[in-house]
Every structure is written in C-alpha cells, then in structure tokens.
C-alpha positions, 0 to 999 in steps of 0.5 A, a space after each residue: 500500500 502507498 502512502 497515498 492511498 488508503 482504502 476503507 472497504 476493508 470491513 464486512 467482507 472486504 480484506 487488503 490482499 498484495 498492497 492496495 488491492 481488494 478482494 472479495 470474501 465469501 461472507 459478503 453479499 450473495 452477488 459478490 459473493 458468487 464469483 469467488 464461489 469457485 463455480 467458474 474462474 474469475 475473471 480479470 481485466 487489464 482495464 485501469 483508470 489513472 485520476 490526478 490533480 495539478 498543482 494549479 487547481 489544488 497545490 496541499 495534498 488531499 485526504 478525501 475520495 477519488 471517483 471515476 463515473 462513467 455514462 452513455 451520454 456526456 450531458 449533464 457531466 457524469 458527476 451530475 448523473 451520480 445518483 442511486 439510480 443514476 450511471 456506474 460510479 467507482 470510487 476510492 479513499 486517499 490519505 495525503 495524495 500530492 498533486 500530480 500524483 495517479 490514484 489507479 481505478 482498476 478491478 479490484 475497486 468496488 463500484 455501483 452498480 457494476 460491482 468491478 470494471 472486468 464485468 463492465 460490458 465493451 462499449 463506447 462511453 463518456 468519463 469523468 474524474 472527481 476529487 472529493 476533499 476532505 477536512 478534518 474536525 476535532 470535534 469536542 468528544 475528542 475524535 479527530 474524524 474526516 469529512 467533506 466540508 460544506 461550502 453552502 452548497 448542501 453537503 453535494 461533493 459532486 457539485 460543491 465549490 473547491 472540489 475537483 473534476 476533469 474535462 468529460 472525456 469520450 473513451 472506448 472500454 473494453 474490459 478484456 483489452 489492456 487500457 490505461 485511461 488517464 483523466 486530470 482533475 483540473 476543473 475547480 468547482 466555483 463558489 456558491 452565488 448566493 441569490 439577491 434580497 429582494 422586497 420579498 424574499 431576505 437571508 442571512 446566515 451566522 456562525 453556531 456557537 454550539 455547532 462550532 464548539 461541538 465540531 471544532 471547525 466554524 459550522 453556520 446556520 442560516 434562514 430564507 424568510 418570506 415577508 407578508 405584504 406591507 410588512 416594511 409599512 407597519 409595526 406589526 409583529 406576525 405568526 411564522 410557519 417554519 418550513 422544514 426540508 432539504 437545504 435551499 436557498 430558494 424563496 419559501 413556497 416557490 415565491 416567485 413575483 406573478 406566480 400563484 403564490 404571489 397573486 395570493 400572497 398580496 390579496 387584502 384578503 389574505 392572512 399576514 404570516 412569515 413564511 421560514 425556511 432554514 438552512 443548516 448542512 452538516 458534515 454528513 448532510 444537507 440537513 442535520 434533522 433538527 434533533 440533538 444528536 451525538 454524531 451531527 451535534 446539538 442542533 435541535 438545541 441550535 435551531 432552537 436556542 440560537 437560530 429562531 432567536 435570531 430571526 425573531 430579532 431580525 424581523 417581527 415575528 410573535 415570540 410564543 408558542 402558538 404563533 409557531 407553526 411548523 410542516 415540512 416533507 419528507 425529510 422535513 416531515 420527520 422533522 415537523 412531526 419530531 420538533 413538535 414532539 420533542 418541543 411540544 411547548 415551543 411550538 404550537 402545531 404541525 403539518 406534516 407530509 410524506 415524512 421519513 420512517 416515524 416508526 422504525 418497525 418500518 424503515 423503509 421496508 425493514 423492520 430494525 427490531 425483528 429482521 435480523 438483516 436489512 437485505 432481504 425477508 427470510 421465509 423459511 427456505 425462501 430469501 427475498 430481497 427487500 425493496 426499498 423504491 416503488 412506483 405507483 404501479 408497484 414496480 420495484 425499482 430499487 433494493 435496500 442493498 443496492 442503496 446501501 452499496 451505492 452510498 458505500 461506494 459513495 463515501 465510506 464510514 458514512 461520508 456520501 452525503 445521502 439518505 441512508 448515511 445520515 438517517 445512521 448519523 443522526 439516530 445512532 451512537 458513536 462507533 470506536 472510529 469517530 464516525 456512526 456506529 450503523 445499525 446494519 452493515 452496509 455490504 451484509 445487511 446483518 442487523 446490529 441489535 443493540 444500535 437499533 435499541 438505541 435508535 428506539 430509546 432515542 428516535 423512534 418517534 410513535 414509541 416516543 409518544 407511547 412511552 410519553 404520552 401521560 405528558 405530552 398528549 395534553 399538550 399536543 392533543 389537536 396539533 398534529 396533522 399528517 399527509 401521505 400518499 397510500 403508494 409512497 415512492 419509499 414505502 413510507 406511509 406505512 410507518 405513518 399507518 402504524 403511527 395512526 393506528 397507534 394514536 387511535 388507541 391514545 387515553 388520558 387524553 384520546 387523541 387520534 390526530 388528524 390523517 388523511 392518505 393520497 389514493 395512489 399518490 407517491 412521494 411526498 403527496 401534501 394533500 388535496 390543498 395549494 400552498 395557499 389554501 394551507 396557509 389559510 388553514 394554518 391561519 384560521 388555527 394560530 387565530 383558534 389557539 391565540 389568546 384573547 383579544 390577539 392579533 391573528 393572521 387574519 386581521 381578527 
C-alpha cells in the first residue's frame, strides 16, 4: 500500500490482499459473493483508470475520495448523473495524495452498480474524474474524524465549490483489452452565488456557537424568510410557519413575483404570516434533522436556542408558542412531526407530509427490531430481497442493498452525503472510529441489535409518544396533522399507518390526530390543498389557539 492511498472497504467482507488491492470474501453479499464461489474462474481485466490533480487547481495534498463515473451520454457531466439510480460510479479513499500524483481505478475497486470494471460490458462511453476533499474536525468528544466540508452548497461533493473534476472525456472500454485511461482533475468547482434580497424574499446566515464548539471547525446556520405584504409599512409583529426540508436557498413556497403564490400572497384578503425556511448542512448532510444528536451535534438545541432567536430579532415575528407553526416533507416531515414532539411547548402545531420512517418497525421496508438483516425477508427456505423504491404501479425499482452499496461506494464510514448515511448519523451512537456506529452493515445487511435499541430509546418517534404520552398528549392533543400518499415512492406511509393506528388507541387524553392518505399518490403527496389554501388553514388555527383579544393572521 502507498502512502497515498488508503482504502476503507476493508470491513464486512472486504480484506487488503498484495498492497492496495481488494478482494472479495465469501461472507459478503450473495452477488459478490458468487464469483469467488469457485463455480467458474474469475475473471480479470487489464482495464485501469489513472485520476490526478495539478498543482494549479489544488497545490496541499488531499485526504478525501477519488471517483471515476462513467455514462452513455456526456450531458449533464457524469458527476451530475451520480445518483442511486443514476450511471456506474467507482470510487476510492486517499490519505495525503500530492498533486500530480495517479490514484489507479482498476478491478479490484468496488463500484455501483457494476460491482468491478472486468464485468463492465465493451462499449463506447463518456468519463469523468472527481476529487472529493476532505477536512478534518476535532470535534469536542475528542475524535479527530474526516469529512467533506460544506461550502453552502448542501453537503453535494459532486457539485460543491473547491472540489475537483476533469474535462468529460469520450473513451472506448473494453474490459478484456489492456487500457490505461488517464483523466486530470483540473476543473475547480466555483463558489456558491448566493441569490439577491429582494422586497420579498431576505437571508442571512451566522456562525453556531454550539455547532462550532461541538465540531471544532466554524459550522453556520442560516434562514430564507418570506415577508407578508406591507410588512416594511407597519409595526406589526406576525405568526411564522417554519418550513422544514432539504437545504435551499430558494424563496419559501416557490415565491416567485406573478406566480400563484404571489397573486395570493398580496390579496387584502389574505392572512399576514412569515413564511421560514432554514438552512443548516452538516458534515454528513444537507440537513442535520433538527434533533440533538451525538454524531451531527446539538442542533435541535441550535435551531432552537440560537437560530429562531435570531430571526425573531431580525424581523417581527410573535415570540410564543402558538404563533409557531411548523410542516415540512419528507425529510422535513420527520422533522415537523419530531420538533413538535420533542418541543411540544415551543411550538404550537404541525403539518406534516410524506415524512421519513416515524416508526422504525418500518424503515423503509425493514423492520430494525425483528429482521435480523436489512437485505432481504427470510421465509423459511425462501430469501427475498427487500425493496426499498416503488412506483405507483408497484414496480420495484430499487433494493435496500443496492442503496446501501451505492452510498458505500459513495463515501465510506458514512461520508456520501445521502439518505441512508445520515438517517445512521443522526439516530445512532458513536462507533470506536469517530464516525456512526450503523445499525446494519452496509455490504451484509446483518442487523446490529443493540444500535437499533438505541435508535428506539432515542428516535423512534410513535414509541416516543407511547412511552410519553401521560405528558405530552395534553399538550399536543389537536396539533398534529399528517399527509401521505397510500403508494409512497419509499414505502413510507406505512410507518405513518402504524403511527395512526397507534394514536387511535391514545387515553388520558384520546387523541387520534388528524390523517388523511393520497389514493395512489407517491412521494411526498401534501394533500388535496395549494400552498395557499394551507396557509389559510394554518391561519384560521394560530387565530383558534391565540389568546384573547390577539392579533391573528387574519386581521381578527
């Protein structure tokens, strides 16, 4: 093994074999598994791919993640097609790699969703090389751990500034001729051009004491508020809804001058509110899931105790707990339904859509606390695969273990920035590394127990209200309304049906919420209403629960 290069697979069924190479053990998944079987001689390919850097684009070494990704077509550039259903993508970790020098992509790399090049089919093809930089973090529990630092891009390496990437290269691959296929990563990823205020439409963003401190590198939060009509003209103060969901800096709602929120948005007739977004990436994420954790930080607190203050300082919004209102979807949902939960006395009401397993019994297909593995259904002699992405015709498009593969593939110890990664990071403890112990292995599927106690304990969000509720069923009794659709993309409305279920047998108080299911609706169906529509309703509640003698969104 160079000094350079360092590979990270060598766990759950990958071994080192003669320097940097991998090979494939027996106890790895059953697909990569069938080669070394010794049902028939592995093949081998003499085919390689060389990535480097020059000076000029990156002059200090680089700790970080060395991609090739290859597609049938060169636009948009290979590395804005990376995506768990997207082009083949083969990847590799670095340690200290100076410019100028080659990392080898060759058969030995595990790749998605080709496994290895000696399978690739011959063919005329367009490449691109990548170079995801790393930088460390001495976080505050004393482990120095590595990750790609945002730039206010959302935790994307494959478009985020200061990263590298080569020209996009047309090259025949034949797996059984010898080829070495050079590819130069010359090309810096500019900076963000963050969007201009307008009369509308305001942002900031501030350095996290707490996420700093926790982090041990500058972390940021930030907020993309709506206005209402005239609110520069007068003095008053306004409720909020807080929109949760992916990293944007986007105006809330799709605001946009002349479009149908806007024409809404400045009727006389229509209620006065703040309308938020936040932002807060993460080393792991686009968004942190608005929760305390122990891998991702204090950012339920954060949010809470530094970013809401701050933009009740920057603009004139009504500091009490009815006057809070949340929603979101999807990853958003989750967290409108979790802030509401675990803040019942800071916010005044949620409306959540399609949001993200709220019950881990179905994690997306997987059950984490009967399924021994995450793969695949035992039944009996039979093993089935576990889907994990469907359409409304119920055509199974995606598996859980080729999601798994392609973020491992992505980014070791939890580093590609997607869904699975951070669902880990957030919910889970911290491993011996420094990084997310999982809660499955991500080339086997076997389940680990104790992690998905530790994920019920802590995160499960229909046990939190079961083991909870003699409190926070006073206090959250007519405040929680759900939306999803009955053919979810994810499979997510089951957990929502669980839930629902659930709260139908709620006492002291009964409380069965309010649930309302898309017929054949996919991810992330928010219900029968426009954007305006809801707004109205969300009004028409903050004015039910103001106190007396208020002034509401409505003007009452």
């Amino acid at each position: 093994m160079t000094p350079e290069i360092r590979t990270l697979e060598a766990h759950a069924g990958w071994r080192l074999v003669g320097g940097a190479c991998l090979a494939i053990a027996l106890s790895s998944t059953p697909h990569l598994a069938a080669v070394a079987a010794g049902d028939q001689p592995a093949k081998t390919s003499p085919l390689r791919f060389e990535i480097s850097f020059p000076a000029a684009a990156h002059a200090a070494p680089v700790t970080g993640r060395v991609y090739v990704m290859i597609s049938r077509t060169a636009k948009p550039e290979p590395r804005l097609q990376v995506e768990q259903t997207g082009i083949p993508i083969f990847g590799r970790d670095v340690d200290n790699l100076a410019p100028g020098k080659p990392v080898v992509i060759d058969e030995n790399v595990l790749g998605y969703p080709i496994n290895s090049l000696r399978d690739f089919p011959a063919g005329d093809y367009y490449v691109q090389g990548f170079v995801n930089i790393y930088t460390d973090y001495p976080r505050a529990d004393g482990h120095v751990v590595w990750f790609h630092e945002d730039q206010w891009e959302g935790q994307h390496w494959e478009r985020s500034p200061g990263n590298l990437h080569s020209d996009v290269q047309q090259v025949h691959i034949d797996p059984a001729q010898a080829a070495t296929i050079r590819l130069v990563a010359s090309k810096v990823i500019p900076p963000v051009q963050i969007p201009q205020d307008t009369e509308w439409v305001k942002r900031f963003r501030f350095q996290s004491p707490m996420l700093t401190k926790f982090w041990g590198r500058p972390v940021y939060l930030g907020a993309t508020v709506l206005l209402p009509r005239e609110y520069e003209k007068g003095a008053a103060s306004y409720a909020v809804n807080y929109i949760q969901g992916h990293f944007s800096l986007n105006p809330p709602l799709g605001f946009e001058v002349g479009n149908a929120i806007h024409r809404e948005w400045i009727r006389d007739d229509f209620p006065r509110m703040l309308v938020v977004t936040f932002q807060h990436p993460n080393p792991y994420y686009d968004d942190s899931y608005a929760v305390n954790s122990v891998n991702v930080g204090p950012y339920g607190d954060a949010i809470r105790q530094e970013l809401i203050p701050e933009i009740e300082k920057r603009f004139r919004a009504i500091r009490e707990p009815y006057a809070r209102i949340l929603s979101g979807g999807s990853t958003g949902g989750w967290e409108a339904f979790a802030l509401q939960v675990f803040h019942p006395d800071f916010f005044g009401g949620t409306w959540v859509y399609c949001p993200d397993p709220v019950d881990f019994t179905e994690y997306e297909g997987v059950d984490l606390y009967n399924d021994d593995n995450a793969f695949y259904k035992q039944y009996e002699w039979r093993r089935v695969p576990t889907p994990n992405i469907h359409d409304t015709q119920d055509r199974i498009q995606l598996t859980v273990e080729q999601k798994n593969l392609f973020e491992h593939v992505s980014g070791t110890k939890g580093r590609s920035g997607r869904q699975m990664d951070i669902w880990s990071a957030v919910f889970g403890p911290v491993g011996r590394d420094g990084y997310y112990e999982p809660v499955f292995d991500k080339l086997t599927g076997v389940i680990n127990k104790q992690v998905a106690r530790y994920w019920k304990e802590n995160y499960d969000l229909r046990y939190q209200l079961e083991k909870n509720w003699s409190t926070l069923g006073p206090k959250l009794a007519g405040k929680l309304h759900v939306y999803a659709g009955d053919m979810d993309t994810y499979y997510l409305n089951n957990a929502v049906r669980k839930l629902q279920a659930w709260m139908r047998t709620t006492k002291n108080p009964h409380d069965e919420g309010f649930f309302l299911y898309g017929d054949g609706k996919p991810h992330c169906w928010s219900g029968p209403e426009t954007p305006a529509e809801r707004l109205r309703q969300m009004a028409d509640f903050v004015a039910q629960h103001a106190p007396s003698k208020t002034s509401t969104p409505n003007g009452r």
